[in-house]
TORNUKOL-197452 format. One line per 10 residues: number of its first residue (from 0); their letters; for each residue x, y, z of C-alpha. Coordinates in steps of 0.001 Angstrom, whole numbers. Layout:
NUM) a) X,Y,Z; ...
//
This chain:
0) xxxxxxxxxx) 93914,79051,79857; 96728,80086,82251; 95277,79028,85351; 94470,75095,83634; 98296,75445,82776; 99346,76387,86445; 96706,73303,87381; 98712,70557,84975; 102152,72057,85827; 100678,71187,89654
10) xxxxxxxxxx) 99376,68120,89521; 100420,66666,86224; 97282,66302,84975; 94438,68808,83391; 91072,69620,85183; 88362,67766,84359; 85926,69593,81872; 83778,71082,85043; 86453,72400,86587; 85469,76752,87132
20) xxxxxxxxxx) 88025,78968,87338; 87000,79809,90883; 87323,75995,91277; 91139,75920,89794; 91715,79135,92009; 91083,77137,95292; 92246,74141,94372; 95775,76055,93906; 95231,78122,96971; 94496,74873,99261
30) xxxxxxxxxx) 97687,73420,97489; 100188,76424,98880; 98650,76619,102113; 99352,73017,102900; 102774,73728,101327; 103225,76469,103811; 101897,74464,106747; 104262,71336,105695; 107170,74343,105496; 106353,75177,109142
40) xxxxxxxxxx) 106145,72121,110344; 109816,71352,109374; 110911,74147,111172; 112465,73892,114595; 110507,75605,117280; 112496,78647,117893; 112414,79143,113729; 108889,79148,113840; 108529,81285,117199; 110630,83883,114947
50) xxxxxx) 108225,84080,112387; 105110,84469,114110; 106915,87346,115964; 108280,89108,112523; 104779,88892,110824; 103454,90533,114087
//
């Protein structure tokens, strides 16, 4: 029930009826990994140099 609520609050819109929860856990994951590679891309160079170094 939580995870179709995370889905709606998303995409502003339920799953359809065949929708897993595996299915509803990707989806989500997929959604904040292209949030995090929009994030990067906004970032000037040296920014994103920074971070690749720090997570080393």
């Amino acid at each position: 029930m939580d995870l179709k609520k995370m889905y709606a609050a998303v995409y502003k819109t339920n799953p359809t009826s065949n929708y897993t929860k595996e299915r509803i856990i990707g989806v989500l994951r997929n959604r904040m990994h292209t949030m995090k590679r929009a994030e990067s891309f906004g970032l000037s160079v040296e920014e994103r140099n920074k971070r690749t170094v720090n997570s080393l």
